[in-house]
N, C-alpha and C positions, 0 to 999 in steps of 0.2 A: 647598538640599539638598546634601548630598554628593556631588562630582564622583564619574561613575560614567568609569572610561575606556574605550574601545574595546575590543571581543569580541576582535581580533584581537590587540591586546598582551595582555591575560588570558589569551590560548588559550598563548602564547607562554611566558608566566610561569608558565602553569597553576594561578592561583588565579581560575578563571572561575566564576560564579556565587555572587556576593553577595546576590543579592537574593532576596524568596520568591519559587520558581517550583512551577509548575506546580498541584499539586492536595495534597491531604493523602489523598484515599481517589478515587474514580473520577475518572471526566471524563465524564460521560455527553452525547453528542448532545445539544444542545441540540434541543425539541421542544416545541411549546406543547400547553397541554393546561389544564383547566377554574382550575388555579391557577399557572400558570405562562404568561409573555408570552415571545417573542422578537422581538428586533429586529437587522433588519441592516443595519452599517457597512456594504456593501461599498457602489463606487462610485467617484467619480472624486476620489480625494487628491491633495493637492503632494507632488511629490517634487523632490529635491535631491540631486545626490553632496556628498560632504566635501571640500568645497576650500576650501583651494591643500591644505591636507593633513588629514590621519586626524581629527586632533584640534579642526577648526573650527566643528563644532557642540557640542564640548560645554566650547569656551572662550566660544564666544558667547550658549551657552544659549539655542540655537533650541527646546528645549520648553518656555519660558518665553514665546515668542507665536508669532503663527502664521507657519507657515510662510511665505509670501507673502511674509512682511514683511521678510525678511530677504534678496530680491534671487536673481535665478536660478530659482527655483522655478517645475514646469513639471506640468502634467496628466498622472496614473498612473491607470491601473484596477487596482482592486482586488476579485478576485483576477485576478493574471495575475505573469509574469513579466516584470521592468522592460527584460530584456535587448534584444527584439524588437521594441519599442512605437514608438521614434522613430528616425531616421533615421542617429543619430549614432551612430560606432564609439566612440567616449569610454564612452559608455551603457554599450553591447554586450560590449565589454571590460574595464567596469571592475573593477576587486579593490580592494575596502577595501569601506568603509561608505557607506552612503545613507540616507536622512531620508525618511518619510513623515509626515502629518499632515490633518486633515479637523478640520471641526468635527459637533455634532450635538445635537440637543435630548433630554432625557429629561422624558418627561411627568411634574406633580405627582403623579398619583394612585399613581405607581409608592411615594412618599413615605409620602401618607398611609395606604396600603394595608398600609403596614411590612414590604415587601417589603426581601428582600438580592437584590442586583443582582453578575451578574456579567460579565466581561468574558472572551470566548473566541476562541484565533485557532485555527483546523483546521490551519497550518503556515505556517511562514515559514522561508528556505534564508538563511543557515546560521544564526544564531544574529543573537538580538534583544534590546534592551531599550524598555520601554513605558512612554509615561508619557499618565497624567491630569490635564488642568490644572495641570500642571506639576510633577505631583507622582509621582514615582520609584513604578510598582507590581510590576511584574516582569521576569525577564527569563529566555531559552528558548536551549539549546544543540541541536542536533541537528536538521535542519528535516523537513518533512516529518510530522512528528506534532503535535497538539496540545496545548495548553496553554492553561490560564485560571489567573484570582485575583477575590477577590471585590473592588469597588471601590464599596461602600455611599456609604462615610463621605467618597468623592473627588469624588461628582457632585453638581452644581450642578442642581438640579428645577426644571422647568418653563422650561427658559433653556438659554442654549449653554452647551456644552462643547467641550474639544480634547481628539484624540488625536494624540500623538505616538510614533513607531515608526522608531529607527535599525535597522540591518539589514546585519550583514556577511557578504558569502557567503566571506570567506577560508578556505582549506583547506590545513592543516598534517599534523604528521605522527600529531599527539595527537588528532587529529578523525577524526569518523566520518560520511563516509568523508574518506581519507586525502588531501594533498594538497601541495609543495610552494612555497613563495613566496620570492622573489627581486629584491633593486631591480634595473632595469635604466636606464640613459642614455636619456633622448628630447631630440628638440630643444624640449621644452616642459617638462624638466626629469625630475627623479629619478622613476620607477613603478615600482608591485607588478609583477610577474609573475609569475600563476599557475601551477603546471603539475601535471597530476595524469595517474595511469597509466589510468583507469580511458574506457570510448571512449561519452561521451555528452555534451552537453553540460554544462556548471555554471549552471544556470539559478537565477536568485534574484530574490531579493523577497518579498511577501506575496502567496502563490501559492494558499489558501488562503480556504477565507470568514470572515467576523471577527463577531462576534456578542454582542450586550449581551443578558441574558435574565435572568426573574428568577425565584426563589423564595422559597414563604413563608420564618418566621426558622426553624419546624422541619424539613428538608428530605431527601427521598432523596438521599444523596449518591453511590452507588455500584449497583450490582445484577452478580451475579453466576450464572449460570445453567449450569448441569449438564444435558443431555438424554440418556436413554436408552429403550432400546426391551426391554420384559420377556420373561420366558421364550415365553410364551404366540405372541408374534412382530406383537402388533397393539396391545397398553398401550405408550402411552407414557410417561415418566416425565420428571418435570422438578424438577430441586432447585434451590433459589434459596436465595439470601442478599442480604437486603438492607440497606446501609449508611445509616444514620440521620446526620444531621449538624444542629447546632445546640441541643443537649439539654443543655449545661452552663447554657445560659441558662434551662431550664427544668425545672430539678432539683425532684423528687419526683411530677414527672408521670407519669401514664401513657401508654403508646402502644399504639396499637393498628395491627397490619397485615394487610393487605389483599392476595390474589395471585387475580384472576381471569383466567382463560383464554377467551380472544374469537376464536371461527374467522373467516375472511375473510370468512363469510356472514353477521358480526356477531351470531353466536348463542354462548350462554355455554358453554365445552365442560366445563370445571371455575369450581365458585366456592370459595374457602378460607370455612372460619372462621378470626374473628379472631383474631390473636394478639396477647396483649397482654405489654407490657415494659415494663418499669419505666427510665425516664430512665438509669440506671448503664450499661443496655446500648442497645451502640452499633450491634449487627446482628443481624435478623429472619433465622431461618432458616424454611425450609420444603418441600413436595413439591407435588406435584399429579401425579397418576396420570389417561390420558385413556383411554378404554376406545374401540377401535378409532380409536386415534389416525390421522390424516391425518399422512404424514412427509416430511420433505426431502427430498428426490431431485434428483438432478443432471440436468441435460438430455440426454435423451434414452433415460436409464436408466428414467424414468415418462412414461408418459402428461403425469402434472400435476405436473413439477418445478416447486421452490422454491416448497412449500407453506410458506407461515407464519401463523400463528398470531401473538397480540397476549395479552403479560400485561401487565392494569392494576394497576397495582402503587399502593394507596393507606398514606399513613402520617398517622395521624389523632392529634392530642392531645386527649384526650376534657377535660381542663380547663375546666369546664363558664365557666369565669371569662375564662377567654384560651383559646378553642378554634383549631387550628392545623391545617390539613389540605395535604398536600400528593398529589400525582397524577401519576405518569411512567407511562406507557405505551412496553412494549418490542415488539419483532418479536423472535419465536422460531421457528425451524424445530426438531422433533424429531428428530434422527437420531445412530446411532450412528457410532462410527468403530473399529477396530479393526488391530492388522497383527501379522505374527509374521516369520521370519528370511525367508518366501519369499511373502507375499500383504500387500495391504493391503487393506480392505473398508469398503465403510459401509453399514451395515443390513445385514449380514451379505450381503450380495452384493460379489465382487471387481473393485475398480477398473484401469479403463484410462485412464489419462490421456490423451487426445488434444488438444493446444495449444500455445499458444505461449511462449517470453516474451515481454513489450510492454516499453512505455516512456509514458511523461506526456510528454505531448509535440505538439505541433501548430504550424505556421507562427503567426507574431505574439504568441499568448500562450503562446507556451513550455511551461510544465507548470503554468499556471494553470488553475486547473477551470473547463468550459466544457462544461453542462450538453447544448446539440445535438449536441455531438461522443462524449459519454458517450455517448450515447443512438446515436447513428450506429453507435460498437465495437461498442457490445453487439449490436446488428444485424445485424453485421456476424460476429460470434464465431458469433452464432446461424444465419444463411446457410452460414458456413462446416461446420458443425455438432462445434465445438471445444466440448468441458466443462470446460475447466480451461484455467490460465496462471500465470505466476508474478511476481510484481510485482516485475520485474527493477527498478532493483536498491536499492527504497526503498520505504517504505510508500504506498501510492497513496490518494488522496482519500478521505474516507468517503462521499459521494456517488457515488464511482466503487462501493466497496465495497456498497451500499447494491444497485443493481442484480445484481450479482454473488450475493446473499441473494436477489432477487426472481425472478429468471429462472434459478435453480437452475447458476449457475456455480462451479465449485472451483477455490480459489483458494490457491496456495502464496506465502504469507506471509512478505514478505523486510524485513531491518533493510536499513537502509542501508549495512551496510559490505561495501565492496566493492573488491575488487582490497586485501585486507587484509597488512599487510610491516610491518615495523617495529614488532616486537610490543614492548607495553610496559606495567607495569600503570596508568600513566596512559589509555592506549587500551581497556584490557581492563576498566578501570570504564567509561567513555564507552559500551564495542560493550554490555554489560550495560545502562548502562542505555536505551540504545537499544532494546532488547529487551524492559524493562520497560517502557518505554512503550506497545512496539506492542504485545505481550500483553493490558495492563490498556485496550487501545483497543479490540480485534478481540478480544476472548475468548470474545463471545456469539455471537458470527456463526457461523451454520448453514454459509458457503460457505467460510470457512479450514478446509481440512484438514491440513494443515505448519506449522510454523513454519519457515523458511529462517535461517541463520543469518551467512550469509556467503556471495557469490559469488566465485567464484574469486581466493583466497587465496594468499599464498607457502605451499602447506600442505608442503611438501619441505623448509622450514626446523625445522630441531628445536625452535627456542622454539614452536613452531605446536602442538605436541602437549601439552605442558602449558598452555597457552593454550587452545586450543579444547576440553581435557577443563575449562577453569572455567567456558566458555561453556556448555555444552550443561548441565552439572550446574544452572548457573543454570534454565538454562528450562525444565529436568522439574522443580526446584523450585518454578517458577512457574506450571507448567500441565502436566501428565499425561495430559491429553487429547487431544493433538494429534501425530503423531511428529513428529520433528526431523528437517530433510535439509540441505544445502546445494549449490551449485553447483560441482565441482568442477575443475580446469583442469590439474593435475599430473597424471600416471603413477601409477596404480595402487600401483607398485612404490617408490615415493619420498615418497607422500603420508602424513601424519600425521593428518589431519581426519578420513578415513572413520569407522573404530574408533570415535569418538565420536558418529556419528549414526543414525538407527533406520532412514534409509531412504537409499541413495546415489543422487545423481543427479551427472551427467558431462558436462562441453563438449568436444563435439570439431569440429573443421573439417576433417575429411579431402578432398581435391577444392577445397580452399578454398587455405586458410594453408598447407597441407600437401598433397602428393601434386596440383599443384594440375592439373587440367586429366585426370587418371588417374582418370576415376569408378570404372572397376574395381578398384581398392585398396577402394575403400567397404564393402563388402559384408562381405569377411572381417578388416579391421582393427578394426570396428565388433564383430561376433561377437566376437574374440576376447578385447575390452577388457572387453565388460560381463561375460563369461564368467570374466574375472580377476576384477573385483569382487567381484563374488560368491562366485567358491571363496577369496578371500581373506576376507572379512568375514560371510561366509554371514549378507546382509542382502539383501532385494529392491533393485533398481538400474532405474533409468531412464534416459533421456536426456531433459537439462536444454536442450542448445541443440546445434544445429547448421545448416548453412545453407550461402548463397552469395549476394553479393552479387548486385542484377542491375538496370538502369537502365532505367526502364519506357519501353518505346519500339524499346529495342536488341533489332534479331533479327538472325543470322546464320547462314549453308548452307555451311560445316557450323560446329556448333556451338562456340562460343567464349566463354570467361570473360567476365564483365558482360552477357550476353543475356539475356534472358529464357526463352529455352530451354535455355541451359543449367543455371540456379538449373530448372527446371523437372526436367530429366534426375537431377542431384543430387539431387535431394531424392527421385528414383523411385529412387536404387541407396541412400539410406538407409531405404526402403521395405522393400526386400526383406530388408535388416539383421533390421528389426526384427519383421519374421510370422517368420522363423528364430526368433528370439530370444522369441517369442508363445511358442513350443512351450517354451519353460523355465518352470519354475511362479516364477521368481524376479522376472523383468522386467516391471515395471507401467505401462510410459510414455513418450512419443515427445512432444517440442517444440521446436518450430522455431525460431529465432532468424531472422527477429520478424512479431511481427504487421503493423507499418508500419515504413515509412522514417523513421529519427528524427535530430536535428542532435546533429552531434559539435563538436570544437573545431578550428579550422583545418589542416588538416593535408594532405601532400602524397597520402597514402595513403588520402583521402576527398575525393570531389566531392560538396560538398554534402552532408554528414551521410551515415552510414552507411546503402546501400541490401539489407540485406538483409530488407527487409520482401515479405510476399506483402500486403500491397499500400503504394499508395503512399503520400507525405505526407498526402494529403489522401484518404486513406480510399477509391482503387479499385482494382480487382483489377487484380494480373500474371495474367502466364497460370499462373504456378502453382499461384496462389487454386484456382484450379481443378481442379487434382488434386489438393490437399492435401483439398478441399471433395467429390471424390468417393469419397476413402480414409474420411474422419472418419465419412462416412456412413453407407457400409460396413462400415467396424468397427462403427458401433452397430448397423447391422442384425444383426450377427455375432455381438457380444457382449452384446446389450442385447435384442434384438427390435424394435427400432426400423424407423420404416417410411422410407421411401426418397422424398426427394423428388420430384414430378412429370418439374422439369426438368435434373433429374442428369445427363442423359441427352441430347444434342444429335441431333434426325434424320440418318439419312444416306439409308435406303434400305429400303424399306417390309420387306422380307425378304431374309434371305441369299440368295445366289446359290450355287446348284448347282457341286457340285465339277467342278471341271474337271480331268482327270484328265492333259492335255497341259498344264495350266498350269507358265509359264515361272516357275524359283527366282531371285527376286531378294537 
């Protein structure tokens, strides 16, 4: 084959991606269903770094056999992050490229069944190339989102196969996100060193689930879904389009399709007649109207948030000679969304955001997905009684997202670029198509209500303002449905980015980085900020992050920076910020920077990863879980009707005690 050379001299040269990647029309969840199999790689691969340098696997053509063979090679899980897994700092630190590889059998009958087989990863940091049996099939920039190709004609049936997957997390200035690299002198010779602005760790590897699955040769390749709610305030309405794929190979066929509606209770709510198409066309359009539809609702706004619904989506070749039928089944919530210069609403009732930003992130497997710990957040969001959070500062799992649809959470929707400087249109294609990605991945999800476009930005640089007006134009071009916000870190008075989004959201650390230890600055510095937003861009404005670090364990009398009482006091003077700020019809939203404690990159100004989670690495509460856990509540009783948990409320004393009219003023 053609020498393919490392991601990170191609990022450098910027002629990255040779190869085919990614999809021609969706990338839909892999999901089995009555003609479709899945199978999953994950599991334990060889892994390798590239040594002595960048370029020794693909002078030695290690995906010419197997990995093992080739000396060095050591036990990886896959999905996890490589950084965490062994004991060595070489690992943990390294910058360049790494070697993955597994072998795995693919059953005959997949053959005779004339199945096309594909091969799908959910993400890999930063950028990859894959091969089959040795044979060059794709390769992925940007990590964090998904990416397939079809590999029919590469597998070997009924017998082993190899996969092989380099993998460089390097991060430049043309990458998204942003990053700088630098040799430095060791006493074991010349290294990368990384450096980047942005405070979380750079974790990499195949972080992500990997997945062989197949479809008949005529197949759904796409689905795209529109939900609304009609005048009447109980029809729902759902427009779909559905992308057909493999139809050159069987020209002058017909197609017929299929869009049923399946409540949770497995009862049919809508059935379509068919529509039938002739092979030239490539997409099924259609409606389906439910008469006292059941709707998505966020938690705590209904009774039965994150209802969904189930369309069986069939595409049949009626070819009485070569009959071809294929079957995806989606999850659909109905709900509207809506916002004007001073509200945002969904089913025509107005949103409060109450949440967090988080982070992918956990001791040992880094931001590998890790199905108990999903399950623990969302738990955990729900105790707290949080309905929303923002996938600071990269697309998060679809598994992770998957819950977030079921338990009726909203979810503001961020590309990976972050801490964005260096504007250029080599970047400004990359953050687009970073954006294309996440869009055509999370288009149908009932819980994305934003598209985030960038967190805090140089937005006070002037290239920023013609920059961020092609971003945003991008993504109402690509979706209309969603408004567009971003995280912002500049002055009201200097930024460039606002003007270009529907809804503003704002970082600030007053009591933190600023004014630090002076809670009483919070209060009216915070008023008067969002109060500028707003009569400047007469758009709704929230608050994106704010906080204080606090080291679970640390208490002090009287109250001192890193306590847990004092992240506790802080966050009650940005409390009072924002019920001021309630009474404006503009402000829609409060979120804490962060949900948990998560690893940064060594650094003097961090003990062990940044602490400002309300709770900790391993998912328990600080003491301010706890009043952030009795404000959320309260809002929803406030704003929602929402009932109030049993044990909100700690005993102290069976009934007030009578006023004592000598009592001493302390």
């Amino acid at each position: 084959m053609q020498w393919f050379p490392p991601v990170f001299h191609l990022a450098r040269l910027g002629v990255l991606l040779h190869l085919p990647c990614v999809f021609s029309g969706g990338i839909l969840y892999p999901r089995e269903s009555p003609t479709r199999e899945v199978k999953s790689l994950d599991g334990i691969w060889n892994f390798k770094l590239s040594k002595p340098d960048h370029f020794s696997g693909f002078h030695e053509r290690w995906y010419h056999t197997d990995l093992a063979k080739t000396g060095g090679a050591i036990p990886m899980p896959v999905p996890s992050s490589y950084n965490d897994i062994t004991t060595d700092s070489e690992i943990h630190d390294h910058v360049g490229l790494v070697w993955y590889d597994r072998t795995f059998f693919v059953p005959d009958r997949w053959r005779l069944a004339n199945n096309r087989v594909w091969l799908r990863f959910g993400g890999v940091h930063y950028a990859c190339q894959v091969w089959i049996n040795g044979h060059s099939v794709m390769s992925h920039e940007i990590g964090h989102l998904p990416f397939q190709h079809e590999v029919t004609s590469l597998l070997a049936y009924g017998t082993k196969n190899r996969i092989t997957v380099v993998v460089d997390n390097t991060l430049l200035l043309n990458t998204i996100p942003q990053g700088q690299v630098e040799p430095i002198d060791t006493p074991e010779g010349k290294k990368q060193q990384q450096t980047y602005t942005f405070d979380f760790f750079n974790y990499a590897g195949i972080q992500r689930p990997v997945f062989l699955y197949t479809t008949p040769a005529i197949y759904i390749e796409d689905i795209s879904i529109l939900t609304d709610i009609a005048d009447d305030g109980t029809t729902g309405i759902i427009k779909y389009n559905v992308s057909i794929g493999g139809l050159p190979e069987y020209a002058g066929s017909s197609i017929k399709v299929y869009a049923d509606l399946i409540t949770q209770e497995g009862t049919y709510a809508s059935r379509s007649n068919p529509s039938i198409y002739s092979s030239t066309s490539t997409v099924a359009h259609g409606v389906l109207k439910i008469k006292n539809a059941k709707l998505w609702w966020p938690y705590l706004m209904h009774p039965s948030p994150g209802y969904l619904y189930s369309i069986e989506f069939r595409v049949i070749n009626s070819d009485s000679m070569n009959p071809v039928e294929d079957i995806y089944v989606l999850p659909v919530g109905i709900r509207s969304l809506s916002w004007s210069n001073t509200t945002f609403m969904i089913n025509n009732k107005p949103i409060y955001m109450r949440g967090f930003g988080r982070h992918e992130d956990s001791a040992i497997r880094g931001k590998g997905v890790d199905l108990p710990l999903i399950t623990r957040d969302y738990n955990l969001i729900k105790w707290i009684g949080a309905n929303s959070y923002r996938t600071s500062h990269y697309p998060y799992a679809e598994e992770i997202m998957d819950f977030a649809d079921q338990q009726g959470i909203m979810i503001i929707d961020e590309c990976p670029a972050v801490d964005t400087n260096f504007f250029s249109d080599v970047l400004l294609t990359k953050h687009k198509e970073s954006l294309r990605e996440l869009i055509q991945r999370d288009k149908n999800r009932p819980s994305v209500i934003m598209w985030s476009v960038t967190n805090e930005p140089q937005s006070s640089d002037q290239k920023a303002d013609a920059y961020f007006r092609n971003v945003t134009k991008f993504v109402r071009e690509t979706d209309q449905t969603r408004p567009i916000t971003a995280a912002i870190a500049q002055s009201w008075q200097t930024d460039n980015l606002a003007q270009h989004l529907d809804i503003i959201g704002f970082n600030r650390y007053i009591g933190w980085y600023s004014n630090t230890g002076q809670l009483y600055e919070i209060k009216k510095k915070i008023i008067t900020e969002a109060q500028n937003w707003h009569r400047k861009h007469n758009k709704p404005v929230y608050m994106t992050e704010y906080g204080a670090d606090s080291v679970g364990g640390i208490h002090t009398l009287p109250v001192h920076v890193w306590s847990e009482r004092y992240q506790t006091e802080l966050i009650a003077e940005y409390f009072k910020a924002f019920d001021h700020l309630r009474n404006s019809s503009f402000y829609v939203g409060e979120m804490i920077w962060n949900f948990a404690d998560f690893e940064t990159e060594q650094s003097v100004r961090r003990v062990s990863g940044n602490k400002k989670g309300l709770f900790t690495r391993d998912r328990q509460p600080k003491e301010a879980a706890y009043l952030v856990r009795k404000r959320y509540f309260e809002l929803a009783a406030e704003l929602d009707g929402a009932g109030l948990p049993r044990d909100l409320e700690v005993y102290t004393i069976s009934k007030p005690s009578p006023l004592n009219t000598n009592r001493i003023e302390l």
